[in-house]
Backbone as a chain_set.jsonl record, in Angstrom:
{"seq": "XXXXXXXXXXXXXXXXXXXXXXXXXXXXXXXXXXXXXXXXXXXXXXXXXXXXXXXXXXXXXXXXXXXXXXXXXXXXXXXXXXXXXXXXXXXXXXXXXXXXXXXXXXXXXXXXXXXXXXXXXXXXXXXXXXXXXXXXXXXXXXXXXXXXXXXXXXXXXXXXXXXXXXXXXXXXXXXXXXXXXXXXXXXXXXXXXXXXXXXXXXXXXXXXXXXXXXXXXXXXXX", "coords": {"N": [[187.753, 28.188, 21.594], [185.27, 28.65, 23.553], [181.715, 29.386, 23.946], [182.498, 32.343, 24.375], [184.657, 32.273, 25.869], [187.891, 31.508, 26.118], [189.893, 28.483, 26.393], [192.763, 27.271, 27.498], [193.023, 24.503, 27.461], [191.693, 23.433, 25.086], [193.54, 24.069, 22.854], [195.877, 22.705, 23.459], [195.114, 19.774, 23.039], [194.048, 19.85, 21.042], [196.618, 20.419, 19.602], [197.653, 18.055, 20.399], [196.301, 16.105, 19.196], [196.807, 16.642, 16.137], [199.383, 16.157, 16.413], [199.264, 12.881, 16.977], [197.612, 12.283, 14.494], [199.984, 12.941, 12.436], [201.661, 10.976, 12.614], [200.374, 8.655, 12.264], [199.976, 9.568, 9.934], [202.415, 9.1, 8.368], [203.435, 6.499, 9.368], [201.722, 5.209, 7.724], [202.312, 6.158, 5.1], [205.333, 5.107, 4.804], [205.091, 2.113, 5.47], [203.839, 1.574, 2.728], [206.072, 1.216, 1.759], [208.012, -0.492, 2.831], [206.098, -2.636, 4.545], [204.919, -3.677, 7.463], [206.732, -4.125, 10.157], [208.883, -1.984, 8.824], [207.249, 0.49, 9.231], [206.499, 0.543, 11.587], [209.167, 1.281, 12.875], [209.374, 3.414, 11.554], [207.571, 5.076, 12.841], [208.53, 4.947, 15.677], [210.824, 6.346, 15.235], [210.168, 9.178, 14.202], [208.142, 9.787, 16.839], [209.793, 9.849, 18.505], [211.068, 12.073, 18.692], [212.295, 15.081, 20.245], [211.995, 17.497, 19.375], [209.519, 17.451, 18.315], [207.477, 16.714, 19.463], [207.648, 18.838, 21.473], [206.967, 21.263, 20.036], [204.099, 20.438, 19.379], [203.134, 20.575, 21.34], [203.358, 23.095, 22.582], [201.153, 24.237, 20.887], [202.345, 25.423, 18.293], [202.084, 25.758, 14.963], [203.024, 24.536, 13.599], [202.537, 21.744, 13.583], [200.127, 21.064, 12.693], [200.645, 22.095, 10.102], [202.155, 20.238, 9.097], [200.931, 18.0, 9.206], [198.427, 18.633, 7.021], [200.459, 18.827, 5.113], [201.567, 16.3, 4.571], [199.659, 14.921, 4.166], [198.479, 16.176, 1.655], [200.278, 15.606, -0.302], [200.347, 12.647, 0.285], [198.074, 12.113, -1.16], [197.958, 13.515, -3.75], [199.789, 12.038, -4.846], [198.473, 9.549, -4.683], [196.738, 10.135, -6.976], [198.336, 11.035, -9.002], [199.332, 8.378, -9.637], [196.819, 7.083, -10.643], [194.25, 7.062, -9.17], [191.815, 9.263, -9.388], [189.869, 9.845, -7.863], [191.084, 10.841, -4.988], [191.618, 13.173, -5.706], [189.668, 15.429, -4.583], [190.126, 15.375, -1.61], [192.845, 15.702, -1.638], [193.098, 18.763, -2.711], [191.561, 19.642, -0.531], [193.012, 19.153, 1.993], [195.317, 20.795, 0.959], [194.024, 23.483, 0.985], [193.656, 23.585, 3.345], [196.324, 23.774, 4.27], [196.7, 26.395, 3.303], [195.244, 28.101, 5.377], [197.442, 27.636, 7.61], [200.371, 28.174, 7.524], [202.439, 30.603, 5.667], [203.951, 28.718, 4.182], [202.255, 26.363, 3.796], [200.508, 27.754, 2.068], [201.958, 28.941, -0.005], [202.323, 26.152, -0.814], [200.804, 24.965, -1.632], [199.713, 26.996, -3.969], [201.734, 26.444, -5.383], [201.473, 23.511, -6.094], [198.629, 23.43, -7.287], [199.126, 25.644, -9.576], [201.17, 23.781, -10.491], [199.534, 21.215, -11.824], [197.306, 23.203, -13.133], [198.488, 23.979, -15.149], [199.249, 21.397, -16.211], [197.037, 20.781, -17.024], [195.804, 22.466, -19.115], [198.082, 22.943, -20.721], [199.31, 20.215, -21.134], [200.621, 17.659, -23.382], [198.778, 15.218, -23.14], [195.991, 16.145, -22.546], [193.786, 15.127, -21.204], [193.873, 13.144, -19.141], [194.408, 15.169, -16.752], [193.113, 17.344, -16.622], [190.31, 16.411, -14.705], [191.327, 15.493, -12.723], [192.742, 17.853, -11.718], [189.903, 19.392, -11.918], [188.873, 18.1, -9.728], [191.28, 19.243, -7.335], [190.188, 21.202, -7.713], [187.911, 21.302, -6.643], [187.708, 20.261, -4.062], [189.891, 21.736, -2.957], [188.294, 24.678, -3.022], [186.801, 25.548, -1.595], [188.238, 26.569, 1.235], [190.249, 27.892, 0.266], [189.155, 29.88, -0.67], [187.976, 31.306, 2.123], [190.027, 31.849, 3.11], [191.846, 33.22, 1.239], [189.78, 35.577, 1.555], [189.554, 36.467, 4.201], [192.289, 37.101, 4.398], [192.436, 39.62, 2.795], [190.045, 41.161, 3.263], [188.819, 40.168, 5.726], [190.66, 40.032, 8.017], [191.356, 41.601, 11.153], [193.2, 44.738, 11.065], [196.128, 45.128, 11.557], [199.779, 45.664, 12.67], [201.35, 43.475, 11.613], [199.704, 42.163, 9.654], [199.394, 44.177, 7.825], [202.557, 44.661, 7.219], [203.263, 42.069, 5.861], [203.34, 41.719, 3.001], [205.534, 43.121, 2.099], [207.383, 42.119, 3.708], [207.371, 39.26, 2.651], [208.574, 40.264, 0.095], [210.926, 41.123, 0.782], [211.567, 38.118, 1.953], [211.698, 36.981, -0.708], [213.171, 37.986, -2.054], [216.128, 37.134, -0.769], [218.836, 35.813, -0.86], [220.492, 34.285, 0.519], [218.802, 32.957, 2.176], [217.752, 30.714, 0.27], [220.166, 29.861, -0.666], [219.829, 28.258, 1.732], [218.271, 26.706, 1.932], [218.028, 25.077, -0.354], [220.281, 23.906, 0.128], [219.386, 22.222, 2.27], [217.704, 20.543, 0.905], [218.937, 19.314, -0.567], [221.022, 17.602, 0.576], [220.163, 17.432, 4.293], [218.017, 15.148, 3.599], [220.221, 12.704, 3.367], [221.04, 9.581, 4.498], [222.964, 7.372, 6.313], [222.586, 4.276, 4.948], [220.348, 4.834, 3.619], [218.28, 4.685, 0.731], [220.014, 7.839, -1.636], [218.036, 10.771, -1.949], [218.371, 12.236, -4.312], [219.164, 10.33, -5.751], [216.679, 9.267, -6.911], [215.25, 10.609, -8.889], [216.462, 9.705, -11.089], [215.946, 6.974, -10.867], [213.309, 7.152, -11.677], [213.249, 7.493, -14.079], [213.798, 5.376, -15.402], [212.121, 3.773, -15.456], [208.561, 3.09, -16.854], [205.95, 4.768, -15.594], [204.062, 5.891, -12.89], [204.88, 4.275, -10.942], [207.239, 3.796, -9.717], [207.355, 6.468, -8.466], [205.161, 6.205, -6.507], [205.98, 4.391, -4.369], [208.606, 5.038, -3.757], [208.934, 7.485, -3.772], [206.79, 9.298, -2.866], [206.71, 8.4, -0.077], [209.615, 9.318, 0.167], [209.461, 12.231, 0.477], [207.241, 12.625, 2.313], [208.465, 11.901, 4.365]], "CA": [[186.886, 29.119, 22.308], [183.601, 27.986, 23.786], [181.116, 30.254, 24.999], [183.446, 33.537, 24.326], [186.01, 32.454, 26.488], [189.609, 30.696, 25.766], [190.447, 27.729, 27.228], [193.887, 26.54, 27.289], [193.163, 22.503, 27.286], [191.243, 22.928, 23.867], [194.564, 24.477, 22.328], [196.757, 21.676, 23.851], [194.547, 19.012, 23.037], [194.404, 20.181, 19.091], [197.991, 20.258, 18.554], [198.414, 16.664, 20.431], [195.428, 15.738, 18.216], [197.536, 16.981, 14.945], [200.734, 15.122, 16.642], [198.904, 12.072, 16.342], [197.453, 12.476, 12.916], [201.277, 13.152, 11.603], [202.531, 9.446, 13.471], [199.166, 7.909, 11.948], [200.431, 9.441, 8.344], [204.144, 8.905, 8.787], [203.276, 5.081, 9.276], [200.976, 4.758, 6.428], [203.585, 6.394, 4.219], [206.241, 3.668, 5.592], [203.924, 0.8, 5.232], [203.844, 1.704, 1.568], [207.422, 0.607, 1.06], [208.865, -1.581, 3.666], [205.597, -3.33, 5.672], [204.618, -3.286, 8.774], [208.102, -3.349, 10.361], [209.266, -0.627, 8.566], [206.287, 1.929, 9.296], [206.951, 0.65, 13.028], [209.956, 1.932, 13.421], [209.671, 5.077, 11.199], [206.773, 5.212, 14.045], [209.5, 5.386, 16.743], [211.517, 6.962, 14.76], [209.137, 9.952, 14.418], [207.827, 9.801, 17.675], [211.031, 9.866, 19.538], [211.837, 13.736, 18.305], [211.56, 15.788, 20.942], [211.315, 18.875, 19.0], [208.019, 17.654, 17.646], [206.369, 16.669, 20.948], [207.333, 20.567, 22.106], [206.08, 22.176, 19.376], [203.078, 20.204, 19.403], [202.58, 20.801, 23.685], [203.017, 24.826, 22.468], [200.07, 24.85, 20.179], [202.174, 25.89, 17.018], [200.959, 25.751, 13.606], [204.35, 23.977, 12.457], [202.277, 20.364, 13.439], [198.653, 20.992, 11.34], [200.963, 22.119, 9.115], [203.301, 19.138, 8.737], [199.58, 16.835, 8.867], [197.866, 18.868, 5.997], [201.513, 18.405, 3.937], [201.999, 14.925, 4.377], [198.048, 14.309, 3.351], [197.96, 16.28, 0.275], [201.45, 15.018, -0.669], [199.838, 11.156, -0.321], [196.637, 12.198, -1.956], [198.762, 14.08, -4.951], [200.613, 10.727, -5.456], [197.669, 8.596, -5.494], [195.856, 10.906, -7.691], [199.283, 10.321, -10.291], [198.808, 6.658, -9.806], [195.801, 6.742, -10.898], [193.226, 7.62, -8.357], [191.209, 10.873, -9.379], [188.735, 9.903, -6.416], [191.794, 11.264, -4.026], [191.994, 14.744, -6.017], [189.29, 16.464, -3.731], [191.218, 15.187, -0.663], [194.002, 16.137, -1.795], [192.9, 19.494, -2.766], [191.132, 19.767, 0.768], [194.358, 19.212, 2.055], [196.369, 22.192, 0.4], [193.216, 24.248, 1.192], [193.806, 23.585, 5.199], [197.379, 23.791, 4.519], [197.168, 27.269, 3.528], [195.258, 28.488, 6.746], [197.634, 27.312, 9.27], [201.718, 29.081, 7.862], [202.55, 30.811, 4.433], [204.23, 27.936, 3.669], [200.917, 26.086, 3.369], [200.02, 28.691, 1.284], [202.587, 28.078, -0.97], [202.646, 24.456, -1.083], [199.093, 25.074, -2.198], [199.851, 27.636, -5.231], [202.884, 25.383, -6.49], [200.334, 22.039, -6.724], [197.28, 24.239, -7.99], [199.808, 25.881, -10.399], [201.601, 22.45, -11.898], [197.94, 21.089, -12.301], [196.663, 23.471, -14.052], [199.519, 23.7, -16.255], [199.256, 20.476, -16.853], [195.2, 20.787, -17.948], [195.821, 23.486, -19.561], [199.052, 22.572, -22.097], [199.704, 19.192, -21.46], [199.798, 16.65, -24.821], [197.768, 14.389, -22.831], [195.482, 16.981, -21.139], [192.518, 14.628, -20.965], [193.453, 12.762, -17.214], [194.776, 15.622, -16.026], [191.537, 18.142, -16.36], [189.497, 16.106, -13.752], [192.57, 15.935, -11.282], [192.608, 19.873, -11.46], [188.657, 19.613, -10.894], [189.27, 17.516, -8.059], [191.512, 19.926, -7.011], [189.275, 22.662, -7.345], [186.045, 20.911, -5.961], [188.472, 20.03, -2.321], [190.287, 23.007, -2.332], [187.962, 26.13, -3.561], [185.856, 26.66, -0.488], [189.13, 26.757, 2.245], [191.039, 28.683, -0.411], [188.456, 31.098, -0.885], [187.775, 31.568, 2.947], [191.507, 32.267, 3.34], [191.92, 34.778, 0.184], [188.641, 36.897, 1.911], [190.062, 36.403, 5.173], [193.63, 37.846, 4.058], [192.218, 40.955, 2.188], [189.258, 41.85, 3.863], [188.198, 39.948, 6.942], [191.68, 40.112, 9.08], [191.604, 42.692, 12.014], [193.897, 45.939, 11.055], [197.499, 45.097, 13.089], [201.051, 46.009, 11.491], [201.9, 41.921, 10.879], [199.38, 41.531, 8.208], [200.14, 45.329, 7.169], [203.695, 44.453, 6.447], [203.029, 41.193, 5.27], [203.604, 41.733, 2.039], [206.884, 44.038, 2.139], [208.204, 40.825, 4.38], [207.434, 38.486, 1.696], [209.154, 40.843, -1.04], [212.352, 40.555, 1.232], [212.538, 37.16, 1.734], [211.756, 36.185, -1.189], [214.873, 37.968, -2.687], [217.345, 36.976, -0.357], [219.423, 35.005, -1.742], [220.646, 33.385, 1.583], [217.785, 32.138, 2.517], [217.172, 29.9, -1.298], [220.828, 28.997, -0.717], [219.727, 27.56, 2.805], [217.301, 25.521, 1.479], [218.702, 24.274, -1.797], [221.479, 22.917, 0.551], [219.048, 21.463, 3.157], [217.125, 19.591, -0.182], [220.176, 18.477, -1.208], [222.251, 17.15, 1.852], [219.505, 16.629, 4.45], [217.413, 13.56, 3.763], [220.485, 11.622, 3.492], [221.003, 9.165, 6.451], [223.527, 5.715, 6.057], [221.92, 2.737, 4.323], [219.422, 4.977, 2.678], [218.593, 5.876, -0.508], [219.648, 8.92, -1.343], [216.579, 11.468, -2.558], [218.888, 12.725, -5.027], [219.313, 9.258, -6.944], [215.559, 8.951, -7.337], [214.655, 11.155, -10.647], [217.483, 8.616, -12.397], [215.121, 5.885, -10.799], [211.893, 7.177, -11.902], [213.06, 7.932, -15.041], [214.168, 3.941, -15.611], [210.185, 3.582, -15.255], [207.44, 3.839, -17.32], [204.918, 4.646, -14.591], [204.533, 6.728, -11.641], [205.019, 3.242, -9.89], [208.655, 3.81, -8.595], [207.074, 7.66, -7.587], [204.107, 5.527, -5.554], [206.59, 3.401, -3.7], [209.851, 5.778, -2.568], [208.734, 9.128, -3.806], [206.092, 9.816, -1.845], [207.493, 8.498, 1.46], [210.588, 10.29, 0.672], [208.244, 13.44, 0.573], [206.656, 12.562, 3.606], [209.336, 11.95, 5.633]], "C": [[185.504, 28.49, 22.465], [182.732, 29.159, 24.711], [181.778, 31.79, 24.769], [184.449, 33.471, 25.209], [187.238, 30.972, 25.982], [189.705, 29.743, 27.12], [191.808, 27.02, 26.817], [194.345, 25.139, 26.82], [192.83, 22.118, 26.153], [192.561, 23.087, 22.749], [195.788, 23.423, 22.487], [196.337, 20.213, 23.57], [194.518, 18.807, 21.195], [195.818, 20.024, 18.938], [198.787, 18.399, 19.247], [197.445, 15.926, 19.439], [196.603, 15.76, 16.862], [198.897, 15.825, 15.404], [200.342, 13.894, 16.137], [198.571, 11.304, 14.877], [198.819, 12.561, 12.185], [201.919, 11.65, 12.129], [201.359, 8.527, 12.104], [200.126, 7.946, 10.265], [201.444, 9.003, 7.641], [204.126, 7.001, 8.393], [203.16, 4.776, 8.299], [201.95, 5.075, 5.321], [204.484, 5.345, 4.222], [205.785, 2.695, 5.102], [203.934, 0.916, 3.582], [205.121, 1.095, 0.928], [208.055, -0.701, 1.61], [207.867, -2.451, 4.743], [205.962, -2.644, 6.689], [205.537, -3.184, 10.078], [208.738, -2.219, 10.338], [208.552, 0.473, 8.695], [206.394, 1.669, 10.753], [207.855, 1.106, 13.494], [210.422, 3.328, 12.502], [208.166, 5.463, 12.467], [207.362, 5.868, 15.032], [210.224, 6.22, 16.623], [210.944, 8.896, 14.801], [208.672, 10.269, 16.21], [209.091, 10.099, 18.72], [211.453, 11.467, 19.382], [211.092, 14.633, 19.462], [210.771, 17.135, 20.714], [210.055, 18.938, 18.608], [207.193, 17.853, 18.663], [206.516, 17.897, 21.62], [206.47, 21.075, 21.269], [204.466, 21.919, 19.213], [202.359, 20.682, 20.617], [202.24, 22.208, 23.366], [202.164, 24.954, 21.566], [200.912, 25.892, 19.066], [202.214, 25.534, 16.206], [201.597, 24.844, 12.911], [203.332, 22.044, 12.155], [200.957, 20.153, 12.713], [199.684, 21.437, 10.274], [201.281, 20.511, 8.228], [202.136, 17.9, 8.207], [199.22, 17.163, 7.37], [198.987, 18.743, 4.498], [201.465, 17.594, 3.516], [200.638, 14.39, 3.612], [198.037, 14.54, 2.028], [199.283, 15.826, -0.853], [201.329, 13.16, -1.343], [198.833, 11.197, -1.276], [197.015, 12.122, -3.591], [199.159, 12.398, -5.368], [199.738, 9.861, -5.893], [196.885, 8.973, -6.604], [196.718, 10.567, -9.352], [199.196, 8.913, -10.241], [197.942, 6.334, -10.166], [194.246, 6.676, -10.458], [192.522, 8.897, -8.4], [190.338, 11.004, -8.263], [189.816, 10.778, -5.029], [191.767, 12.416, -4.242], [190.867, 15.576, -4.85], [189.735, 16.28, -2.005], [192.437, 15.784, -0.8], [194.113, 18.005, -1.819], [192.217, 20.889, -1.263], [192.069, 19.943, 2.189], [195.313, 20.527, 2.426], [195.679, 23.401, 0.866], [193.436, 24.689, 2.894], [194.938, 23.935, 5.149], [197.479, 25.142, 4.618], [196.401, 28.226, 4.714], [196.451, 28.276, 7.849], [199.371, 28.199, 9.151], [201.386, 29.099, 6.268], [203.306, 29.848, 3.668], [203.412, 26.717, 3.486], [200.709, 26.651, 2.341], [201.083, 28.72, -0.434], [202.773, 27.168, -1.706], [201.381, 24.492, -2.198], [199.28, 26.036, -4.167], [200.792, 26.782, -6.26], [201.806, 24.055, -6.969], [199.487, 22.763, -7.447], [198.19, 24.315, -9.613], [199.882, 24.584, -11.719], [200.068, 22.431, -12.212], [197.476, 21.402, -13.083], [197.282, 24.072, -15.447], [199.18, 22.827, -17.156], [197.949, 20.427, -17.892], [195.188, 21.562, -18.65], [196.688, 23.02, -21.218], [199.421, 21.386, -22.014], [199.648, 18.258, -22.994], [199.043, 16.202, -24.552], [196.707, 14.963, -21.972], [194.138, 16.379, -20.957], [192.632, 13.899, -19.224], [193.341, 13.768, -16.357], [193.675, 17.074, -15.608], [190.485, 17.242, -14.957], [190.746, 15.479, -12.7], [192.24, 17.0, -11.067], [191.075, 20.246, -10.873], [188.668, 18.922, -9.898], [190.072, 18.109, -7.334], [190.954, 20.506, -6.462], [188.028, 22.46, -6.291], [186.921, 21.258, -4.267], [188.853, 21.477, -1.615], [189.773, 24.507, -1.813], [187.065, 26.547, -2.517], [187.209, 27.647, 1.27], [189.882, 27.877, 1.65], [190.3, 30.191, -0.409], [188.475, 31.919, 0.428], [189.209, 32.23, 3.274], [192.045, 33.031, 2.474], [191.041, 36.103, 1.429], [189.26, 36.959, 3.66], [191.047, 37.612, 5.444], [193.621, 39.254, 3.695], [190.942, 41.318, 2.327], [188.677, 41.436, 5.636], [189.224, 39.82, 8.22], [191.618, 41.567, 9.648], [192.941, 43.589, 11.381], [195.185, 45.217, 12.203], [198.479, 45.481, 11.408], [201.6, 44.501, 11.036], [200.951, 42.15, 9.603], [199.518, 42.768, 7.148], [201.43, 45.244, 6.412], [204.24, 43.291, 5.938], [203.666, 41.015, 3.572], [205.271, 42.141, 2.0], [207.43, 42.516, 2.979], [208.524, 39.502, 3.344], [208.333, 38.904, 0.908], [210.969, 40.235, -0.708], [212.882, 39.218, 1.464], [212.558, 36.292, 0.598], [212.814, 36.124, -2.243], [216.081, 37.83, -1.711], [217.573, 35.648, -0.568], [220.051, 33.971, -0.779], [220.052, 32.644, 1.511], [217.445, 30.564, 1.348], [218.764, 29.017, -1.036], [220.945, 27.961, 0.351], [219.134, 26.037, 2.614], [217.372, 24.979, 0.307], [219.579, 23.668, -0.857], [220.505, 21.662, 1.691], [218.113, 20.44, 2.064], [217.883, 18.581, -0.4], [220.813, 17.174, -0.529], [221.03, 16.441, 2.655], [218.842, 15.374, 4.971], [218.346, 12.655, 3.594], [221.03, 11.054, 4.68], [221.723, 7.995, 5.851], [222.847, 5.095, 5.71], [220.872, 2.857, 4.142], [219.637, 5.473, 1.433], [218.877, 7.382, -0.526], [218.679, 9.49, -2.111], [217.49, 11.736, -3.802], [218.749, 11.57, -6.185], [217.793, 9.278, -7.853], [214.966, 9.236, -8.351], [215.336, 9.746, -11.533], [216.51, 7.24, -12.438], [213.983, 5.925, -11.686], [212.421, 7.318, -13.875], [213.781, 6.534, -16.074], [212.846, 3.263, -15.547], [209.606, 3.964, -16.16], [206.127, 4.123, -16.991], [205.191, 5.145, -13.807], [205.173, 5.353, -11.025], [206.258, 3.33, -8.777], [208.272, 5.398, -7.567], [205.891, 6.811, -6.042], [204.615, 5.205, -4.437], [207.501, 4.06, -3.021], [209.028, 7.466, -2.682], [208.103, 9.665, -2.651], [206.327, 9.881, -0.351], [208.556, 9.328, 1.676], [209.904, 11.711, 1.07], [207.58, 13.481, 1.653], [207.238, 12.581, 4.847], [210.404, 13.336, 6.121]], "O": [[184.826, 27.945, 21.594], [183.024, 29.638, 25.806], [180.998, 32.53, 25.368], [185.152, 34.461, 25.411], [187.098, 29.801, 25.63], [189.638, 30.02, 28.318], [191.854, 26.26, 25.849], [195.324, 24.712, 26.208], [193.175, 21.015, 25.727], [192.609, 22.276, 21.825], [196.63, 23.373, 21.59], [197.183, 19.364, 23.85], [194.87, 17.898, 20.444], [196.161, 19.373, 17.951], [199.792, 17.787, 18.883], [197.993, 15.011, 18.824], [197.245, 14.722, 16.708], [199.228, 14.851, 14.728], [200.8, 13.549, 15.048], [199.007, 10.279, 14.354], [198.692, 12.127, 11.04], [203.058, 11.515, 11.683], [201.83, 7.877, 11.171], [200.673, 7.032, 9.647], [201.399, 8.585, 6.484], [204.653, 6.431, 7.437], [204.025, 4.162, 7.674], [202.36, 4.135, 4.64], [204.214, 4.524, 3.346], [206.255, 2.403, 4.003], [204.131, -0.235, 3.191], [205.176, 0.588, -0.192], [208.478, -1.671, 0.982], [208.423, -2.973, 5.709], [206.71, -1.7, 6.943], [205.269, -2.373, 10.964], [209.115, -1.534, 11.289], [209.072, 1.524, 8.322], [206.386, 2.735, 11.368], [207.706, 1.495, 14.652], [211.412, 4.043, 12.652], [208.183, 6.664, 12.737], [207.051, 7.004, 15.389], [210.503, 6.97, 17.558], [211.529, 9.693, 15.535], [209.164, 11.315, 16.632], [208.893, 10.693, 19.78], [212.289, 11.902, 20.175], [209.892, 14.859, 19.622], [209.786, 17.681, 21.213], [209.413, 19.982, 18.493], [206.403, 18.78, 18.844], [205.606, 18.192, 22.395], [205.317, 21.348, 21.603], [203.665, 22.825, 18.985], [201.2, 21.082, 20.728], [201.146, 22.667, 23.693], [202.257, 26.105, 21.14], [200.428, 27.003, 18.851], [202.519, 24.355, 16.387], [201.154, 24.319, 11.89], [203.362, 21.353, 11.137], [200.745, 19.075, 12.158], [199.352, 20.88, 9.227], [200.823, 19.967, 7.224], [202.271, 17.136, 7.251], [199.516, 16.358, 6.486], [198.644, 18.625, 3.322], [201.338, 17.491, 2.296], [200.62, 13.606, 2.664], [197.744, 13.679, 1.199], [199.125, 15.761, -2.072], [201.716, 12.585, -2.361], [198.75, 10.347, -2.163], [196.686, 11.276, -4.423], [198.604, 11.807, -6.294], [199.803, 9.339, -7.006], [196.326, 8.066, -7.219], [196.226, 10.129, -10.392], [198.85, 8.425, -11.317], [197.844, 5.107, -10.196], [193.291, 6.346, -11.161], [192.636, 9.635, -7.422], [190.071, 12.09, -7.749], [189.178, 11.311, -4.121], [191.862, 13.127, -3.241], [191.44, 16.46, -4.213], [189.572, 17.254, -1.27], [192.95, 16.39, 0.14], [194.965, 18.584, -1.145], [192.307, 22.102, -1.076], [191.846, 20.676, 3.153], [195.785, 21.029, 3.446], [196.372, 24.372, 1.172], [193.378, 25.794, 3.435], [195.114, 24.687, 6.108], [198.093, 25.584, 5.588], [197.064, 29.223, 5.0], [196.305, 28.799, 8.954], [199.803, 28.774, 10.149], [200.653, 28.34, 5.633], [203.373, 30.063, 2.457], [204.052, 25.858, 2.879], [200.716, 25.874, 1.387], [200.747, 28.528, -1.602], [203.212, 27.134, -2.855], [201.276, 24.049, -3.341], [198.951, 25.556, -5.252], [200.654, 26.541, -7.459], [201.496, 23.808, -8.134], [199.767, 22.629, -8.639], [198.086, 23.499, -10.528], [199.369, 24.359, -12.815], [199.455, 23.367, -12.726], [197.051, 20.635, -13.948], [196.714, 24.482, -16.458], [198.894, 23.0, -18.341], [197.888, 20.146, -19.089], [194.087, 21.483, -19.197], [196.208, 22.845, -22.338], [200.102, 21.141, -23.01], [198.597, 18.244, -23.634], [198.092, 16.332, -25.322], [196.451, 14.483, -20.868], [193.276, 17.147, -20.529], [191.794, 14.051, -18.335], [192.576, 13.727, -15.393], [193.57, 17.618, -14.509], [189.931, 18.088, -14.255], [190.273, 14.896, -11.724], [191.402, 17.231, -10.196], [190.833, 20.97, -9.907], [188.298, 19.565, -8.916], [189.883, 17.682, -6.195], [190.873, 20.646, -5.242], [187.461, 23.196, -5.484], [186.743, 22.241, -3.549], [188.528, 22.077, -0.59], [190.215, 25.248, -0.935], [186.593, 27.683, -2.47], [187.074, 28.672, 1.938], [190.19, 28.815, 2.386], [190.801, 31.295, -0.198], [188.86, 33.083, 0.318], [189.175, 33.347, 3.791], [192.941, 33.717, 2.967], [191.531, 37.114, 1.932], [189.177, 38.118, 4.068], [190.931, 38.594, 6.178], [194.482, 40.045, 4.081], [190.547, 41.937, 1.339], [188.263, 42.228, 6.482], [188.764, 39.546, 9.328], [191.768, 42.562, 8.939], [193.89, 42.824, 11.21], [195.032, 44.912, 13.385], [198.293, 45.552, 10.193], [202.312, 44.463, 10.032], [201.513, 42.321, 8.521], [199.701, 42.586, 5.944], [201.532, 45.622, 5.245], [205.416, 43.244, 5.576], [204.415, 40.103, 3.223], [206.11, 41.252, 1.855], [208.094, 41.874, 2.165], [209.595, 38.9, 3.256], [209.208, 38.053, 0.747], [211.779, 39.529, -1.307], [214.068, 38.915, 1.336], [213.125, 35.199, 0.586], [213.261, 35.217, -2.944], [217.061, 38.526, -1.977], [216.838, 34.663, -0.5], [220.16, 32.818, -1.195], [220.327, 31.592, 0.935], [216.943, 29.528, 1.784], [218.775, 27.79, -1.14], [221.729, 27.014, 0.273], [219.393, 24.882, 2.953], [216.429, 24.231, 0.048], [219.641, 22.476, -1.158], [220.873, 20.5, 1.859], [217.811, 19.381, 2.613], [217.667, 17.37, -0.434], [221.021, 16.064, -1.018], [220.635, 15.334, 2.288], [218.916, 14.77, 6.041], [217.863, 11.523, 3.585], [221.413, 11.689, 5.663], [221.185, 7.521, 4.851], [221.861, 5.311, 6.415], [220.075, 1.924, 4.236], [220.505, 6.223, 0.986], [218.297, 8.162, 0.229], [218.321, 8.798, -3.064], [216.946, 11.025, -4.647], [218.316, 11.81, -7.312], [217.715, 9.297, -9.081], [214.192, 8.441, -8.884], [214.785, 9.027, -12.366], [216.269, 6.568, -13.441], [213.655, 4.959, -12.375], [211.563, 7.155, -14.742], [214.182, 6.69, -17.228], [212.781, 2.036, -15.619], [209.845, 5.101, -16.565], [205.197, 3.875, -17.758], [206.388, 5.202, -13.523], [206.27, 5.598, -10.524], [206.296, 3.078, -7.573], [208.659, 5.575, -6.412], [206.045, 7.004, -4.836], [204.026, 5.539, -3.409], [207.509, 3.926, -1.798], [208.709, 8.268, -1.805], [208.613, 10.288, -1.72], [206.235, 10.844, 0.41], [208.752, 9.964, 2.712], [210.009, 12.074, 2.242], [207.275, 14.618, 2.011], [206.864, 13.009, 5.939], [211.062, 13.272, 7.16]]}, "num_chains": 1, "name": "protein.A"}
């Protein structure tokens, strides 16, 4: 909106903006495992989906989503590797994520959550306290704006009215959990890749995020 009026080109222009930004991240993810080869053709690979390049042309939320995932997803990882400088990125991230679908909003309570689990009862809760404030520093102004938003500053309509009662239902149907436990499962696997499934057995042949640095995260991204 500029001026008080809607223009169509700024709305179409943002979600090829976001398209971009998800190719850009996609790569960099890639590039992490297999060079510059292999982030070229998860490039194409990516890029070639048509469903993305629609949903991006229609201005919906699914492609800032998919950006603010994949970011706080890399951030998160470098942050376990050893990078606390990434935690308010990362946190900044989850914060945008949950403006744009409730599954943002989610993504955001599950990371927050572990975190402060971890700072909280961990044995070793000394790294993991200034992660969680790096968290908090990134996240706590977007988070906040989007709490006061939700329960006081959203216009009166019956969506955010039955908002809740919608949540209740899906979050007991039991379909739905078995949809997506099967699409976790099944999926990410594709011929003459790893599958996601093997990877705990990997990581846990490690003493170091290092094997999470290297597949995890890309698997996660991709």
């Amino acid at each position: 909106t500029i001026e008080g009026r809607e223009d169509p080109a700024i709305a179409l222009n943002m979600g090829l903006i976001f398209l971009g930004a998800v190719i850009v991240t996609i790569h960099q993810a890639a590039r992490r495992v297999s060079g510059p080869i292999g982030a070229a053709a998860a490039v194409v690979l990516i890029a070639s989906i048509p469903h993305l390049t629609y949903t991006a042309q229609a201005q919906l939320a699914d492609v800032p989503l998919a950006y603010f995932l994949l970011v706080s997803v890399l951030s998160l990882g470098a942050v376990l590797e050893g990078s606390p400088r990434c935690a308010p990125i990362a946190g900044l991230a989850l914060g945008l994520g949950a403006w744009t679908k409730n599954e943002g909003a989610l993504w955001a309570c599950l990371s927050l959550g572990v975190f402060a689990l971890m700072a909280g009862f961990a044995r070793s809760r000394g790294p993991w306290r200034p992660r969680f404030t790096g968290l908090l520093i990134g996240g706590g102004l977007p988070l906040a704006a989007w709490i006061l938003f939700k329960t006081n500053w959203a216009p009166a309509n019956d969506m955010v009215q039955d908002a809740p009662g919608v949540f209740r239902t899906h979050l007991g149907d039991a379909g739905r959990w078995r949809l997506a436990a099967w699409g976790f499962a099944f999926e990410g696997w594709r011929p003459g890749l790893p599958f996601p499934s093997d990877l705990p057995a990997s990581w846990r042949a490690r003493s170091s995020w290092e094997y999470f640095g290297r597949w995890g995260v890309t698997w996660l991204a991709l």
